[in-house]
N, C-alpha and C positions, 0 to 999 in steps of 0.2 A: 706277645713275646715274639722277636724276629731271631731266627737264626743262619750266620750266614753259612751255607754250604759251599767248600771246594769243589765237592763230587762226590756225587755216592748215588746209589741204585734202590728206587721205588718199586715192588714187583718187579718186570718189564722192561720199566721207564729208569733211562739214565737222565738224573738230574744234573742238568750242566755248570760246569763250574762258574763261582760268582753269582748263583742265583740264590737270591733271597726267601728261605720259605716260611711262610710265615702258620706261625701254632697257635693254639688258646689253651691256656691250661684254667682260663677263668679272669684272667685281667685284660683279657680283648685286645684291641689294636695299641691300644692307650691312644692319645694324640699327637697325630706323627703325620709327614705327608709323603705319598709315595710317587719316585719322580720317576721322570721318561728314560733317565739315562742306568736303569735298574730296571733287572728281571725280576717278577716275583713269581712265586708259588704257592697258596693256597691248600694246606693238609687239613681238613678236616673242618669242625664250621668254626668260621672264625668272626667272633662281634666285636662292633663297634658300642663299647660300651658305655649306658649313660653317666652324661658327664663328658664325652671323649669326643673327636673330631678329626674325621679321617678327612685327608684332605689327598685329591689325585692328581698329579699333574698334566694338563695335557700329550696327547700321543702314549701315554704310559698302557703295558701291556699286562695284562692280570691274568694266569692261567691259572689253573686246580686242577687238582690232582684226583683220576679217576677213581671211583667206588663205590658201591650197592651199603646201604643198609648205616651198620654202624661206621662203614669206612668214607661214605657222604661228605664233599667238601661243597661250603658254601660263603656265600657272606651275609653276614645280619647284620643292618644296624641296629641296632636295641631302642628304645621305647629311652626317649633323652638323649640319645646319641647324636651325632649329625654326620654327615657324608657330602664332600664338595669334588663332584665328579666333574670338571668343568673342561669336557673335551672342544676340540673346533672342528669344523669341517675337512679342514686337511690333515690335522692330527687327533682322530675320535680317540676315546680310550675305549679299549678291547676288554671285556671278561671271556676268556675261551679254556680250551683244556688243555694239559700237559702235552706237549708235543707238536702244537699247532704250531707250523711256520709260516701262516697267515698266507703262503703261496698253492694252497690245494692239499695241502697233505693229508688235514680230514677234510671229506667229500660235503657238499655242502648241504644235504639233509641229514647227514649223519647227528643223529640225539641220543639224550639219556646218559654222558659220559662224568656230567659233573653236576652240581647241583642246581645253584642259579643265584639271584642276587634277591635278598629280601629287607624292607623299610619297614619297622616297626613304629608307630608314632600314638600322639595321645588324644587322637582324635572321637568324632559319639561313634557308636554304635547298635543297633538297636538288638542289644541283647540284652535278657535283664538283669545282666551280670555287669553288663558294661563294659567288659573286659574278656578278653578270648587269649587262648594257647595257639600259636598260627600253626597249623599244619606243616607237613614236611620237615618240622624239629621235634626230637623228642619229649613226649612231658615231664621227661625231670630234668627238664633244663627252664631255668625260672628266667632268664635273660629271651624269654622267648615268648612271653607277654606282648599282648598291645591291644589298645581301646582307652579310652578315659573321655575326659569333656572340653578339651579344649579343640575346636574345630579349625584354627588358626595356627595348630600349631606347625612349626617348621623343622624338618626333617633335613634341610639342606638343599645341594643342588645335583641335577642330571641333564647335563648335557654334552651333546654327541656321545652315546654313550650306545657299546653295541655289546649285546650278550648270548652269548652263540654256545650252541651241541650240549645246553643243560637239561636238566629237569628229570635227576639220577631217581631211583627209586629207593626210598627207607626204609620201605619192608610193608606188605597187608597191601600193597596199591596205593602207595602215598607216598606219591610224585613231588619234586617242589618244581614249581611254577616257573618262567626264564624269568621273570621280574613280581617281584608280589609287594603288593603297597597294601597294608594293613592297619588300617586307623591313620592314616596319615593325613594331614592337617594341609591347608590351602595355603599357610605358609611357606611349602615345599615347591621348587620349579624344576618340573619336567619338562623336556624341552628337545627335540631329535633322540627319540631314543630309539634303536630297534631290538627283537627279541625274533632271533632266528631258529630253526630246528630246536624246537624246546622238545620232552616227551612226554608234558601234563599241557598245560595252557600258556599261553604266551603270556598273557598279561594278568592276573587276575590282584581284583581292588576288594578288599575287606572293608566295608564300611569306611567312613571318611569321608574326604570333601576334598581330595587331592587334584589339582586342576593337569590337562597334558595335555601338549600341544606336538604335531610332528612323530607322532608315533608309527613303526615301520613294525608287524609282526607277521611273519613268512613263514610256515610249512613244520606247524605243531601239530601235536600228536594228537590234544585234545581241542578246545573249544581255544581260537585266537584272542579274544578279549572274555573274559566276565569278571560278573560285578554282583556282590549281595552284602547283605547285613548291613542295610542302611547308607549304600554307596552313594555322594551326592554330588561330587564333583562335575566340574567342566572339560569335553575334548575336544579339539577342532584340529583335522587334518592329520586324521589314524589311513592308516593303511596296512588291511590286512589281507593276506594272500595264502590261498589253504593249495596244499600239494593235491594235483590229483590221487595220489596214492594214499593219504591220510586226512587226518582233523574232522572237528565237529562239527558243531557252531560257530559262527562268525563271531555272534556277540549273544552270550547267554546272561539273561538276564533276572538275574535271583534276587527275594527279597530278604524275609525274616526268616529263623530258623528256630530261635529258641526265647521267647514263643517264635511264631508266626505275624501274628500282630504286632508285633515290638515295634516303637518306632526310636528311630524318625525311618520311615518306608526309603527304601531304595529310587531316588528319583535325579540320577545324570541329564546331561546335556551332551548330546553328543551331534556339533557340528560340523557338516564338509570331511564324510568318511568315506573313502573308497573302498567297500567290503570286494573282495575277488573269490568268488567259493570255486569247487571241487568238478565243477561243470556236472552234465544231467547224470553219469555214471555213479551215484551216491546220493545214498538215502540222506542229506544231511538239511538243517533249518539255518537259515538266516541270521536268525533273532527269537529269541524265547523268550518271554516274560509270567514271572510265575511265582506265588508265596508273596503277590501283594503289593510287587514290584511293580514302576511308575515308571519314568522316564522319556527323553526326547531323541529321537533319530531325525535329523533334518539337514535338508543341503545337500543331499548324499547321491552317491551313485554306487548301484548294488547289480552286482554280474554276476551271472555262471552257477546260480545254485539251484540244486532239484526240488527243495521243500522252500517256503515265504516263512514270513513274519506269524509267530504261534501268541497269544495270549490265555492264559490260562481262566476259566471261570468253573467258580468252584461255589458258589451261591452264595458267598460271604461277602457283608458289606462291604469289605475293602479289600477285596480280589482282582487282580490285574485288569480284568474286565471292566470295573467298577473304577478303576482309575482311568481307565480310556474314556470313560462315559463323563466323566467331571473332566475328561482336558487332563490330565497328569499323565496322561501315555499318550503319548503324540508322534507319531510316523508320516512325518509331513514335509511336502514341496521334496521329493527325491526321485531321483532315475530308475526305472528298476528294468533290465533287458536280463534275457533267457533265465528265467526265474521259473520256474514250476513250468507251468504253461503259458507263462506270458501273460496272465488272465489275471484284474484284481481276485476272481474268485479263484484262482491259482494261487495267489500268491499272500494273500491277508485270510490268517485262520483261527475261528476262536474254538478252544478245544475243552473238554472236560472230562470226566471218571466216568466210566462204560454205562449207559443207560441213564444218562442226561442227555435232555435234549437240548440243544443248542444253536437249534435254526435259525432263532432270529436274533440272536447274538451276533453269528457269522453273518446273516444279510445286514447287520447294523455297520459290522464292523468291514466289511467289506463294500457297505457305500460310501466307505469318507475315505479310499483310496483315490476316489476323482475330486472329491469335494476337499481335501486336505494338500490337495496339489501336488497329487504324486502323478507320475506317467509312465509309459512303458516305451522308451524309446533308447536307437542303440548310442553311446556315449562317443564311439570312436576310440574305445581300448584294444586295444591287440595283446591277447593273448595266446601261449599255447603252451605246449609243456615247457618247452626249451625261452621260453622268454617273456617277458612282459613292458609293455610299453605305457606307464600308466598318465600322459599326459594326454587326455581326450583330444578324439580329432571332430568329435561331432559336435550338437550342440548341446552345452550343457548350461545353456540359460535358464530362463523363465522368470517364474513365480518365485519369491524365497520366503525363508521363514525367517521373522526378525527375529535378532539373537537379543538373548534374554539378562545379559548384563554390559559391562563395557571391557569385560576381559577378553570378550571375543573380539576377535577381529573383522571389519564390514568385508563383504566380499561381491562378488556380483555374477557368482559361478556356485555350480554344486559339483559338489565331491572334493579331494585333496589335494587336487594339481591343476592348475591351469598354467599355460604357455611354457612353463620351464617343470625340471624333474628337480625337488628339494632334498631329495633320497639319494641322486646321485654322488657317486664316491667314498661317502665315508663309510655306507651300508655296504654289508657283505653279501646281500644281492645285486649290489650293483657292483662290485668287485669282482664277482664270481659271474658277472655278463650274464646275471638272469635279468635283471631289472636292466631297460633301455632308456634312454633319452628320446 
């Protein structure tokens, strides 16, 4: 249900006249398409319900309306729905919060004002339920389902699409995420998208097989990327950047949950990423893998972080460890400069529950950082507080790892930039002169 407002006052916030705010009382967006030459506003969570097909025009501006708890604005597409977010490089389209006039007015770390954008879709999942309630909506909202078996299924489109100062809190410490992809099907194209000052995680994937490519996520509160519940998709050419004053993890990597064994195991591809962490002032990891989780890190160049690469071994057949040792967890052909100590035994650690020994896991697992074609050398990134230049000036050739289907694109460089900035412009770090050319 769209209602148009002349004017009238939110808490606070004067709502400016002509702007569109749009409600859910239960029949969601319906199928409508929201264009550039129109404001909208965002009250409360509002889906795209299945059956329905929100469609954006490029350049179009999407703000929501501040709130904690029950007052939470967000968007969902529902489980059948679809969303065609089809922004360009000179006109992305904006999800931000009430008051943004896109000129500095909120500061550009500023989080936690609104909620965030969430993809429901009918993709596996390895629970044995097959089907999950996604976090950060409440459980008596049944429109907030997602899992099923179709792994193909499509969700729609996202591109150029930037989502900035979300990830409000619901109440108990349940954040919603600046983008959450849950069970969403490979059908789906993500394609430039960034996820800035979030106050959970930038990006996090619930199971599925949802492929991205061109991903920008900047100075969240929590872990920049994760991934569990049977997450299998493809990325190539993520770029994440952790504030020195906050975030976790770069890339946390979870499997099963309920069980633990559930399959199908959590096993991505993720090539040509440029992780940038928190430099040595914080206790933070790279990469964790853990509950079973599988997956590929390759092509990559990884800066600036005080703790490596964690695998968890837990004496169970099919524990992250156990997936390194069959080839299913592969950390291979990538850069790694000011990382722990610069040292693979710095930087590659296999861990487990207090009074396990684990000696020759970690010698195992820390001798396939030479043999797996990783190195410790500097890329020619400049960073520092006030800026980032993420086109390497060093050398970021070598050795690669061949990519593992024809979705990827051949390259003949590691990490997410070579000779030009893809980031530049339409991202609000590169607006806001943190991010350089």
């Amino acid at each position: 249900m769209i209602a148009l407002l002349s004017s009238c006052r939110k808490g606070d916030y004067e709502i400016p006249q002509g702007v569109e705010v749009i409600t859910d009382k239960g029949g969601g967006t319906g199928t409508v398409t929201w264009k550039n030459s129109k404001s909208y506003l965002l009250s409360g969570l509002i889906f795209v319900n299945d059956g329905q097909v929100l469609t954006i025009e490029p350049g179009t501006v999407i703000r929501a309306q501040t709130g904690q708890g029950s007052a939470a604005s967000a968007l969902i597409v529902a489980r059948g729905g679809k969303i065609y977010a089809e922004g360009t490089a000179e006109n992305p389209i904006i999800f931000t919060v009430e008051g943004d006039d896109l000129q500095g007015s909120v500061p550009l770390e500023t989080k936690g004002l609104w909620g965030g954008l969430i993809i429901l879709g009918n993709a596996k999942l390895n629970l044995s339920s097959h089907e999950s309630h996604i976090e950060g909506i409440p459980l008596t909202e049944p429109r907030g389902i997602y899992g099923g078996f179709d792994d193909n299924d499509n969700s729609g489109v996202l591109r150029y699409v930037s989502v900035r100062h979300g990830g409000t809190n619901i109440g108990e410490g349940n954040e919603i995420n600046g983008l959450t992809l849950a069970g969403v099907g490979d059908g789906t194209v993500v394609d430039y998208v960034e996820v800035v000052s979030n106050a959970d995680d930038g990006i996090e994937f619930f199971g599925g097989t949802v492929n991205c490519r061109h991903m920008v996520v900047a100075f969240c509160d929590d872990d920049a990327i994760d991934f569990d519940l049977g997450f299998r998709g493809y990325g190539q050419f993520w770029l994440a950047i952790q504030s020195p004053s906050s975030g976790d993890k770069l890339i946390e990597a979870g499997g099963g949950i309920d069980p633990v064994t559930g399959l199908p195991y959590s096993n991505p591809y993720i090539f040509n990423a440029t992780l940038i962490g928190r430099d040595m002032s914080a206790d933070m990891k790279v990469m964790e893998f853990f509950s079973n989780a599988a997956g590929t890190l390759a092509n990559s160049v990884i800066i600036r972080q005080s703790e490596g690469v964690f695998i968890e071994y837990v004496q169970d057949s099919d524990d992250s460890y156990r997936q390194f040792e069959r080839g299913n967890l592969r950390i291979a052909n990538n850069i790694f400069n000011q990382v722990n100590d610069n040292t693979p035994a710095g930087i590659f650690h296999v861990y487990a529950s207090a009074g396990v020994d684990v000696t020759f896991q970690n010698e195992t697992f820390r001798n396939s950082f030479i043999s797996a074609g990783n190195r410790i050398a500097d890329p020619g990134i400049e960073v520092t507080a006030n800026y980032c230049k993420p086109v390497p000036g060093g050398d970021v050739y070598g050795s690669l790892e061949p990519v593992p289907d024809v979705w990827f694109e051949e390259t003949n460089f590691k990490g997410a930039f070579y000779l030009f900035n893809w980031a530049s412009g339409w991202t609000l770090i590169s607006q806001a002169g943190f991010l350089k050319d």
